[in-house]
C-alpha positions as CSV (number, residue, x, y, z in Angstrom):
1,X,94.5,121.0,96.7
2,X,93.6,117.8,95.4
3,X,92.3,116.4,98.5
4,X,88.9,117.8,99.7
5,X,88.0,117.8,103.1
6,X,84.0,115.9,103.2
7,X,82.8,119.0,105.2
8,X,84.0,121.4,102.2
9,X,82.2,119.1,99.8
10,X,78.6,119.8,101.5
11,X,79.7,123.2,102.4
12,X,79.6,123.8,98.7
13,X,76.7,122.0,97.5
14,X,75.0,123.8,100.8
15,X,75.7,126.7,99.0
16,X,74.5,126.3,96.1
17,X,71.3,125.2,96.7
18,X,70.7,127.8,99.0
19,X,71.7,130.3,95.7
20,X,69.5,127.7,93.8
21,X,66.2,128.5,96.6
22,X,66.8,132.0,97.0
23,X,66.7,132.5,93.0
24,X,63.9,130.5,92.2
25,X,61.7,133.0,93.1
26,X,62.4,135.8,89.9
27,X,60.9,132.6,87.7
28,X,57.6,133.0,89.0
29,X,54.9,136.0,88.7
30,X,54.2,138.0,92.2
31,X,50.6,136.2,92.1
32,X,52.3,133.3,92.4
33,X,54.9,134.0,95.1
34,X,52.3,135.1,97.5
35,X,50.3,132.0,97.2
36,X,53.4,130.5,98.8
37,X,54.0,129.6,102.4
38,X,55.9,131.9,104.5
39,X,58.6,130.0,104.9
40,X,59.5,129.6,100.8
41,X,61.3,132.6,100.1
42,X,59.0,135.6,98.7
43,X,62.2,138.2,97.4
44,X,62.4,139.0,93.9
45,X,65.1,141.1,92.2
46,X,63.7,144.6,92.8
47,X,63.8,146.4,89.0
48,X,64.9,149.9,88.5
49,X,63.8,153.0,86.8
50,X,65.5,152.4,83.8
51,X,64.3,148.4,83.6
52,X,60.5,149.1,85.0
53,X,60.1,152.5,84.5
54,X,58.5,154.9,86.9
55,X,59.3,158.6,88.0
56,X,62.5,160.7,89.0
57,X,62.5,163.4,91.6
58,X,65.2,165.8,92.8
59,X,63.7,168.0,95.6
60,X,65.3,170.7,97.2
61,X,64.0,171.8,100.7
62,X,63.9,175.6,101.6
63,X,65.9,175.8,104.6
64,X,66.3,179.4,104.7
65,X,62.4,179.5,104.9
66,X,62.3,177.5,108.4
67,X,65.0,179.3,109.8
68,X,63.4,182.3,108.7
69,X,60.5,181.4,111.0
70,X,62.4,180.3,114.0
71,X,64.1,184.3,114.0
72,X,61.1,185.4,113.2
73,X,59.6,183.4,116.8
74,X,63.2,184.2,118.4
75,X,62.0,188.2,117.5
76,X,58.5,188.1,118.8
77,X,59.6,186.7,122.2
78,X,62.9,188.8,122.7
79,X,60.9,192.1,121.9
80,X,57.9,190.8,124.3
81,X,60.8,190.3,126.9
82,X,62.7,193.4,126.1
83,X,59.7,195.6,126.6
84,X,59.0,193.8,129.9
85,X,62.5,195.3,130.9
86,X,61.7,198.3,129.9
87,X,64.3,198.3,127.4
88,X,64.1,200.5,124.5
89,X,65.1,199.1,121.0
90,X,64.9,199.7,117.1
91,X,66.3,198.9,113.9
92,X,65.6,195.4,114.1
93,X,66.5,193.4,111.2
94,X,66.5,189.4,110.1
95,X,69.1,187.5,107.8
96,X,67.7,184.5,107.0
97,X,69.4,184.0,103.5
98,X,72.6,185.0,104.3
99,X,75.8,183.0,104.8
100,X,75.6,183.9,108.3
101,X,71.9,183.3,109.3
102,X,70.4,185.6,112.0
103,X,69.1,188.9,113.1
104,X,70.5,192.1,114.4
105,X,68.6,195.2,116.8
106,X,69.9,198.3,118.2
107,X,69.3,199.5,121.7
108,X,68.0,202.7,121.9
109,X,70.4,202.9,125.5
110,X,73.6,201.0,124.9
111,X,73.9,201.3,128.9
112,X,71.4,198.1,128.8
113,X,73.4,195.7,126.9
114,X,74.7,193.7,129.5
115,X,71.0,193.1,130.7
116,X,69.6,192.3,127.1
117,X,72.4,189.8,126.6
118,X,71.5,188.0,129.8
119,X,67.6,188.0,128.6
120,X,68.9,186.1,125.1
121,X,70.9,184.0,126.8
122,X,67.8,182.9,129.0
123,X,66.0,182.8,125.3
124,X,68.0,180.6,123.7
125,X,71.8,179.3,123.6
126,X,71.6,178.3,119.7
127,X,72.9,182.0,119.1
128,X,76.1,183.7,118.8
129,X,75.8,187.0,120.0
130,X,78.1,190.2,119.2
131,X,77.8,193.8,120.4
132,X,78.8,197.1,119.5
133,X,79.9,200.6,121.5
134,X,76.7,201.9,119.7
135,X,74.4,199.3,121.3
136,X,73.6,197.2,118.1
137,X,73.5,193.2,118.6
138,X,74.1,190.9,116.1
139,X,72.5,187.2,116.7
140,X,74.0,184.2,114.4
141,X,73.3,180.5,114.8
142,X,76.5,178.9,115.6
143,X,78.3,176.7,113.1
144,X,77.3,173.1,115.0
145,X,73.7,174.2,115.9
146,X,73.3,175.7,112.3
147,X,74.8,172.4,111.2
148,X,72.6,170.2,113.3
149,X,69.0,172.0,112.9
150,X,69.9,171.4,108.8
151,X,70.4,167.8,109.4
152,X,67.3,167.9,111.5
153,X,65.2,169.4,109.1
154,X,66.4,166.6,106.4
155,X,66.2,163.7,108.5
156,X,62.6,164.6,108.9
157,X,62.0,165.5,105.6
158,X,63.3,162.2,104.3
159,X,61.4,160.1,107.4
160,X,57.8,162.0,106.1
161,X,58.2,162.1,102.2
162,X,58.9,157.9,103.0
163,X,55.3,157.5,105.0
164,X,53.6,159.7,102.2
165,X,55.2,157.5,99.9
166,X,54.0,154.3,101.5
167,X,50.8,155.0,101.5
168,X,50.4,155.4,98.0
169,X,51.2,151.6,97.4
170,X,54.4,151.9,95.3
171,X,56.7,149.1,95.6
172,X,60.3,149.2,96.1
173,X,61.0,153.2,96.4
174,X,64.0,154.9,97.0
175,X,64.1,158.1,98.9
176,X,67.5,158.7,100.2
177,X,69.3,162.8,101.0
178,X,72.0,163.9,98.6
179,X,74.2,166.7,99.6
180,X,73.4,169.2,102.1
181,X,69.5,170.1,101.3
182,X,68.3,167.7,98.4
183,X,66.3,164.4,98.3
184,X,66.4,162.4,95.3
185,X,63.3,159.8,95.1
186,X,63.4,157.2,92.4
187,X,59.7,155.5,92.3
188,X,59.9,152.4,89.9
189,X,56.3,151.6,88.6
190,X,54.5,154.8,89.4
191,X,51.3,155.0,87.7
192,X,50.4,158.7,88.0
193,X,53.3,160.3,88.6
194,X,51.5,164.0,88.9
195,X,49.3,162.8,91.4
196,X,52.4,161.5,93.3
197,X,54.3,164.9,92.5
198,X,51.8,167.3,94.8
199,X,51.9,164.4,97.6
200,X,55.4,165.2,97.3
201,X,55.8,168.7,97.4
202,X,52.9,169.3,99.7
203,X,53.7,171.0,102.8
204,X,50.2,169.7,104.8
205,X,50.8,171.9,107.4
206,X,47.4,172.3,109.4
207,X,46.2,174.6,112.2
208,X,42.7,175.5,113.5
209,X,42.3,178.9,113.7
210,X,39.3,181.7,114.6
211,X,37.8,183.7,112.4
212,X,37.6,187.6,113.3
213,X,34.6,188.6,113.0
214,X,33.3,191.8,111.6
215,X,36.5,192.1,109.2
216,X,36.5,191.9,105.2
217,X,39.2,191.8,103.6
218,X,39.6,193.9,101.0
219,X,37.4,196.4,102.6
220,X,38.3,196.6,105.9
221,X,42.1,197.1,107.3
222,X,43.5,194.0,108.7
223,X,44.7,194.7,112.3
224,X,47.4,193.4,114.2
225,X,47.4,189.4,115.2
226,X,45.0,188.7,112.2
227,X,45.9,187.7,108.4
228,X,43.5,187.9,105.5
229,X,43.9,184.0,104.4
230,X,42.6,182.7,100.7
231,X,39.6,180.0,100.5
232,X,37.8,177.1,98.4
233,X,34.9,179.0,99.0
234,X,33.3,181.8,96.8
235,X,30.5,183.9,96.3
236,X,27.4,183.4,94.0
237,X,29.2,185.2,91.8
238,X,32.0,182.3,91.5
239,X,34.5,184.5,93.0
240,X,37.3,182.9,95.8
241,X,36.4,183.9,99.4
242,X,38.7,185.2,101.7
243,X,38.5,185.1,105.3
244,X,40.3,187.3,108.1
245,X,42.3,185.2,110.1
246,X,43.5,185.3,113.9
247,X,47.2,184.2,113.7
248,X,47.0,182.5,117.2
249,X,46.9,178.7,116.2
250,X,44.4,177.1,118.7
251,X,45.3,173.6,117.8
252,X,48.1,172.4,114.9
253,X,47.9,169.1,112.8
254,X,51.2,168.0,115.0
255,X,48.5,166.6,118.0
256,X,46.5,164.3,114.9
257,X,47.2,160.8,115.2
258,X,44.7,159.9,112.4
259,X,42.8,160.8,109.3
260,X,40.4,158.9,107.2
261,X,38.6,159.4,103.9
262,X,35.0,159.1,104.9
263,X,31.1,160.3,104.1
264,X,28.7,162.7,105.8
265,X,25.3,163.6,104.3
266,X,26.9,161.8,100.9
267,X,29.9,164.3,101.0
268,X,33.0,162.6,100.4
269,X,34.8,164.5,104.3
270,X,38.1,163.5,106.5
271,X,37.7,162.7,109.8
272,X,40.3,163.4,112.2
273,X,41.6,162.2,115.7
274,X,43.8,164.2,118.1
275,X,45.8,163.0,120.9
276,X,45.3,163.2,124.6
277,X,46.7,167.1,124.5
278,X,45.1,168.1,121.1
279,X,42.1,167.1,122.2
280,X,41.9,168.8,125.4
281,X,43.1,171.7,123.1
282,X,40.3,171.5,120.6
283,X,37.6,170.6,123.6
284,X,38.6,173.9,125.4
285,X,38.9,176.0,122.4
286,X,35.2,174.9,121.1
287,X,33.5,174.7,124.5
288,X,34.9,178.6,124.9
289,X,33.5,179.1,121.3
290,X,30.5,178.1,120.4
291,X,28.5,180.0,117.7
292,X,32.0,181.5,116.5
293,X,33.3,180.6,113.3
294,X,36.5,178.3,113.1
295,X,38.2,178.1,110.2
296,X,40.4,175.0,109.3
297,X,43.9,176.1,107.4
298,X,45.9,174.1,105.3
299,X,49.1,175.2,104.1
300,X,47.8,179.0,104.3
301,X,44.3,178.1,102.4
302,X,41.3,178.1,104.5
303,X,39.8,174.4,103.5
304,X,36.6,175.6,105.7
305,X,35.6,177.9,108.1
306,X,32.3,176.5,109.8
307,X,30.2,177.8,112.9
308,X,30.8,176.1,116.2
309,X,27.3,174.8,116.7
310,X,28.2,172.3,119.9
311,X,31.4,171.8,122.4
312,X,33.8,168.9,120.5
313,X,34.8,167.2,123.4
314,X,35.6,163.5,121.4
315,X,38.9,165.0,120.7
316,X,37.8,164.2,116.9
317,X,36.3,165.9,114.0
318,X,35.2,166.3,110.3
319,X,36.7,168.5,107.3
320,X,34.6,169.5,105.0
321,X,34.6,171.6,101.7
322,X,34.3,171.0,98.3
323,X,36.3,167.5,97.9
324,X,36.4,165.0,95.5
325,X,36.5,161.5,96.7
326,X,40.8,161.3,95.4
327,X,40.8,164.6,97.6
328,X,40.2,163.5,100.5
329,X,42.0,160.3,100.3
330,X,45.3,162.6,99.6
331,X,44.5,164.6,102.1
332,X,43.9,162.3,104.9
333,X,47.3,160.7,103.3
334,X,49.4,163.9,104.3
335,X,47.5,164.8,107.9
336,X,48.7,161.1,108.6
337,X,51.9,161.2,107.6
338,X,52.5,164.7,108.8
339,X,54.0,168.2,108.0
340,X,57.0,168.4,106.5
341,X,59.2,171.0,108.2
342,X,60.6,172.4,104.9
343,X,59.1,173.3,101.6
344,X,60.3,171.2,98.9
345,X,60.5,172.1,95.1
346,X,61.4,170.3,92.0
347,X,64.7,170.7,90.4
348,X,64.8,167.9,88.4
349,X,62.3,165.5,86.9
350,X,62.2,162.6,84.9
351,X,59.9,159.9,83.3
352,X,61.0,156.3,81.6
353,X,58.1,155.4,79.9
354,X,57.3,151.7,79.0
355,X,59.0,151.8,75.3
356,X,62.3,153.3,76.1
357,X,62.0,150.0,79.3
358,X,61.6,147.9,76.7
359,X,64.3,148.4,74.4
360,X,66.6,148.3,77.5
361,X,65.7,145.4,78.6
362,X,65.8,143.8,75.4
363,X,69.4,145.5,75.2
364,X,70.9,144.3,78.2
365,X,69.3,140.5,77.2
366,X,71.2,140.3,74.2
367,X,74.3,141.3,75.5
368,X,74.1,139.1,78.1
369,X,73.1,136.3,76.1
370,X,76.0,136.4,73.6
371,X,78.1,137.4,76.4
372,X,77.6,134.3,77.7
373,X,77.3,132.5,74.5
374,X,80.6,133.4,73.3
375,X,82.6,132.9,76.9
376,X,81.1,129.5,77.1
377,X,82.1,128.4,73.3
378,X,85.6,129.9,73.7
379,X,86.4,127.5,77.3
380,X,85.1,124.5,75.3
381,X,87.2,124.9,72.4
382,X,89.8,126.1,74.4
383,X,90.2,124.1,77.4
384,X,87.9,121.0,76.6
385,X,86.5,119.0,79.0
386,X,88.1,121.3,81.6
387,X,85.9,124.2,79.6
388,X,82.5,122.5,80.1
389,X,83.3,122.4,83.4
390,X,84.4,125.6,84.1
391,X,81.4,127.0,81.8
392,X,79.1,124.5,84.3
393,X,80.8,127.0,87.4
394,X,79.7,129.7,85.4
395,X,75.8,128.8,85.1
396,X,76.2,128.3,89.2
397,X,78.0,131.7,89.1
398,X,75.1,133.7,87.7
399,X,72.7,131.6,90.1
400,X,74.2,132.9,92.9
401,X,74.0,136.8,91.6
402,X,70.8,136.1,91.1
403,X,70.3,134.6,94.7
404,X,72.7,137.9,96.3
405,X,70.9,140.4,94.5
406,X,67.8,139.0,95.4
407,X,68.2,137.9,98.9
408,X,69.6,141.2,99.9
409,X,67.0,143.7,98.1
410,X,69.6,145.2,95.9
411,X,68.3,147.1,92.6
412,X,69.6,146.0,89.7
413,X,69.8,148.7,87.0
414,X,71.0,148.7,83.5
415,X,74.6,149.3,84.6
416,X,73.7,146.8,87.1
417,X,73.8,144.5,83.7
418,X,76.5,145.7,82.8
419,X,78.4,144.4,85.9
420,X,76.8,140.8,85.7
421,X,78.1,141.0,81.6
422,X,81.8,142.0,82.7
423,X,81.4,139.3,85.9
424,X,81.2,137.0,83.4
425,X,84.3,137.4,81.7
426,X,85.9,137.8,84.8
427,X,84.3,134.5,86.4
428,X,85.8,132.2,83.8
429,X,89.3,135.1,83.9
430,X,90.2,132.5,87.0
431,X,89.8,129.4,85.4
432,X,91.9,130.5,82.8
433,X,94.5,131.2,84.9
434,X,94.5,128.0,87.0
435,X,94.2,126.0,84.0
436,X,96.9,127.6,82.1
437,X,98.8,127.3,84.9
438,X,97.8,123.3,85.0
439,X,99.2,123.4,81.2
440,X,102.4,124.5,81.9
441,X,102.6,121.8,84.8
442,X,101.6,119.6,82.3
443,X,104.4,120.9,80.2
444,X,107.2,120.7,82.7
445,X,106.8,116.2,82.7
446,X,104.5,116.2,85.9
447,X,101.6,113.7,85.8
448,X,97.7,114.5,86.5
449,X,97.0,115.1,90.3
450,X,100.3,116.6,90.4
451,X,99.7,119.3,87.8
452,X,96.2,119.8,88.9
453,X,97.4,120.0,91.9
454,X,100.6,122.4,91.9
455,X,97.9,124.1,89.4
456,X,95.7,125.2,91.9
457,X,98.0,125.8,94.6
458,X,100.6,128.5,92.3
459,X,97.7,130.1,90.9
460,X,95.5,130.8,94.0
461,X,97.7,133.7,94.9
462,X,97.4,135.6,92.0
463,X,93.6,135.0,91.7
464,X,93.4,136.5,95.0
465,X,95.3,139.1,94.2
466,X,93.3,140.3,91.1
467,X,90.3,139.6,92.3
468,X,90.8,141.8,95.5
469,X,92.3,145.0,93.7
470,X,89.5,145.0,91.5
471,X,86.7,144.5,94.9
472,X,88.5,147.5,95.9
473,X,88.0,149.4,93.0
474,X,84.2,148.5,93.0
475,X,83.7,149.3,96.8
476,X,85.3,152.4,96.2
477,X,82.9,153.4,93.2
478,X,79.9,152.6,96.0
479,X,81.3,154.4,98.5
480,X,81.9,158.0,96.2
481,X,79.4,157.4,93.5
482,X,75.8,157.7,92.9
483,X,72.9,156.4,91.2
484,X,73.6,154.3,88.1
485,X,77.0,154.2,89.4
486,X,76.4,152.3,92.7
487,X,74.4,150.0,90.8
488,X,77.3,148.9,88.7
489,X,79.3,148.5,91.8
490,X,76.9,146.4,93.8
491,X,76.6,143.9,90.6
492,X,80.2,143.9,90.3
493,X,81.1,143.4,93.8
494,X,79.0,140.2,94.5
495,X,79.9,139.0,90.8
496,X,83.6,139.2,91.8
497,X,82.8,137.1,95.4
498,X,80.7,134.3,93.6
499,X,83.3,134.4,90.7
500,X,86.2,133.7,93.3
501,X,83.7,130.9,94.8
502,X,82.9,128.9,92.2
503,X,86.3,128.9,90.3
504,X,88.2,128.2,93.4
505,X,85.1,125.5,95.4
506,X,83.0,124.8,92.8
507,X,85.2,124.3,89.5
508,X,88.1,122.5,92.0
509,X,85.4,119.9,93.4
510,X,83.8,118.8,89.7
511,X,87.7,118.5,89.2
512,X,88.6,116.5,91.5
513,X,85.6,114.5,91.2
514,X,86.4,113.5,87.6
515,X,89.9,112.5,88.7
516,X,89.1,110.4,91.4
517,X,86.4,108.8,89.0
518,X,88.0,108.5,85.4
519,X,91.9,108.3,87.3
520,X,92.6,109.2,83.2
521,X,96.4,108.9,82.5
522,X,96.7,112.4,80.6
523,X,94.6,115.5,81.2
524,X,92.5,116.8,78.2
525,X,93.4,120.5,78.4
């Protein structure tokens, strides 16, 4: 152990410069960093709610609600097919908030079941279906397709609330699913946290519908295929417009591929783009059209309904209403990034405001700080020379933290500080043992290189040993835990691999160093 290979020697000091390069960075201000070329590393520690402050979001999509609409499309097309078989039916009912979600009819001629199970099974294969003597069906999703349209529905969720997110500008977000139908989002920073909130929680579907003409609502009855819809608009009287509504979507906001915040006539408008297919969509439907009035819908609110005055054959457009200038630069924010396929509301919210940041900052400082205070006097007055050394390893120990945490975009939290605190008991915890161990060497009549040596070599195992249980333990606490709790572990983990580093590479190489250089005839520990 005493003996160190020359390629170990700049292994090491490779090392720690590259900790030393990578964690230079988090002395500098972000002005500064990006005046740097592209090749000096740019990554800072990235700060979390609790030591920047910012917003907390728990959201909770409404599953039941989409699945509610795809039985509600799975009941539209089987009664359309069931009456082109000329197969009588009734009863028909739809269980979309039930353990079992699905729907149920009755066959007014039980003699036709085998026929209307063949036209569902040509609907759709995502179904269980069961049958009675008495001609009722019963239609389920199965457990995997259930299972995997939930996970689809998520996924998406998660992929859209990230590009809304995104384009507001906020740094370092994290938007991640926990548990079945929940998304927590953790937005360090945030500087209007309401205007953030409806981003959020903003469905943005949008479809481009016709207007039926000749139809009030309130006045006249609403016939079948049309929907009396709510409006920005109103009357001179100040009171909301509402328009009857065809439910046939011409064209959807799934064929846009952009939206801007623009001007027309000193309006603050969006302007949109379709794709190839949305625009052949919107050139048919407005060349077929023109004088009618088309009404734009957002999230079931008519935005505006205005006369078709020319065929739109750019496959592009404008929306117009009553916007302010933020308004349409959070609209065309959620027609980019897209629909979300659920509705999402908030179950839980928080705030950490800039005073409560403060004092935990200044918290976990000073318990660092005499943490580190106090380690670094006990090794000198306990262990000497060996001490400063080992306290020496310790300053390279939090370097490369710094450098880990940094290089690998973990956030470090307020536990988070309270792992580096802990690591630094535990970094000099190995020391102690190999110089202990060096003592009793020491003790036993053997000379210098011989107790350092037989030191280093007894003790190695059960550094190993503690160190590993305990890198268990924390790997274990990332795996199951959550939040605050995986901070902790992540801090902990990569304190306890630069810990065994430094007291086994780092602290053994200024060792031997020292020997070799002073060759002293008794060891001051």
């Amino acid at each position: 152990m005493v003996h160190i290979p020359r390629w170990q020697v700049f292994a090491v000091l490779a090392v720690l410069l590259a900790g030393l390069v990578f964690a230079s960075p988090n002395l500098f201000g972000q002005k500064t960093i990006e005046g740097l070329p592209g090749w000096v590393p740019h990554k800072q520690i990235n700060l979390g709610l609790d030591l920047r402050g910012g917003s907390y979001l728990l959201l909770e999509a409404d599953i039941e609600g989409v699945l509610e609409e795809h039985l509600d499309n799975m009941i539209d097309s089987l009664r359309r097919d069931l009456r082109q078989a000329k197969i009588g039916y009734g009863d028909v009912q739809l269980r979309a908030r039930s353990e079992t979600p699905g729907l149920s009819l009755k066959l007014s001629d039980p003699a036709n079941m085998d026929q209307a199970r063949e036209i569902i099974r040509t609907l759709s294969l995502d179904y269980s279906v069961d049958s009675s003597d008495d001609g009722t069906i019963r239609l389920a999703f199965t457990e995997v397709t259930l299972r995997a349209r939930i996970n689809s529905i998520m996924d998406q969720t998660v992929e859209i609330l990230g590009r809304r997110v995104d384009d507001t500008g906020v740094r370092e977000p994290t938007i991640q699913r926990q548990g079945e139908r929940r998304v927590l989002i953790q937005l360090p920073g945030l500087d209007d946290p309401e205007r953030i909130k409806d981003l959020l929680v903003e469905t943005a579907r949008l479809t481009f519908r016709f207007v039926a003409e000749g139809i009030v609502p309130g006045a006249d009855p609403i016939p079948p295929g049309v929907e009396a819809l709510p409006s920005r608009d109103t009357d001179l009287a100040d009171n909301p417009i509402s328009y009857a509504v065809r439910k046939r979507i011409m064209v959807s906001g799934e064929n846009l591929v952009d939206a801007q915040p623009t001007f027309q006539d000193n309006q603050p408008v969006v302007s949109f783009r379709f794709d190839s297919v949305g625009g052949k969509r919107f050139a048919r439907a407005t060349q077929d059209n023109v004088g009618k009035p088309f009404a734009i819908v957002l999230d079931g609110q008519v935005i505006s309904a205005p006369v078709i005055r020319e065929p739109i054959l750019g496959g592009s457009g404008i929306i117009s209403g009553r916007f302010t200038t933020q308004e349409t630069q959070d609209l065309a924010l959620l027609l980019r990034a897209g629909a979300l396929p659920a509705s999402l509301k908030i179950l839980e919210e928080r705030s950490v405001g800039p005073g409560l940041v403060a004092d935990s900052v200044r918290a976990g400082q000073i318990a660092a700080v005499l943490g580190m205070v106090f380690v670094v006097a006990f090794m000198v007055l306990s262990y000497g020379t060996f001490g400063a050394i080992a306290d020496v390893a310790l300053i390279a120990n939090l370097i490369l933290i710094v450098a880990a945490l940094s290089g690998l975009q973990a956030t470090l939290t307020l536990p988070g500080i309270a792992g580096i605190v802990l690591t630094i008991g535990m970094a000099v915890d190995a020391n102690v043992l190999i110089f202990e161990r060096i003592r009793e060497e020491i003790h036993f009549g053997r000379g210098p290189v011989t107790a350092i040596d037989v030191g280093y070599r007894r003790a190695l195992t059960t550094i190993m040993d503690s160190n590993l249980t305990t890198l268990i333990a924390a790997v274990l606490l990332f795996a199951f835990g959550s939040g605050p709790v995986k901070g902790f572990a992540v801090t902990l983990s990569i304190g306890i691999i630069t810990s065994m580093f430094t007291a086994i590479m780092v602290t053994r190489l200024m060792v031997v160093t020292w020997l070799r250089r002073l060759r002293p005839q008794a060891l001051p520990i």
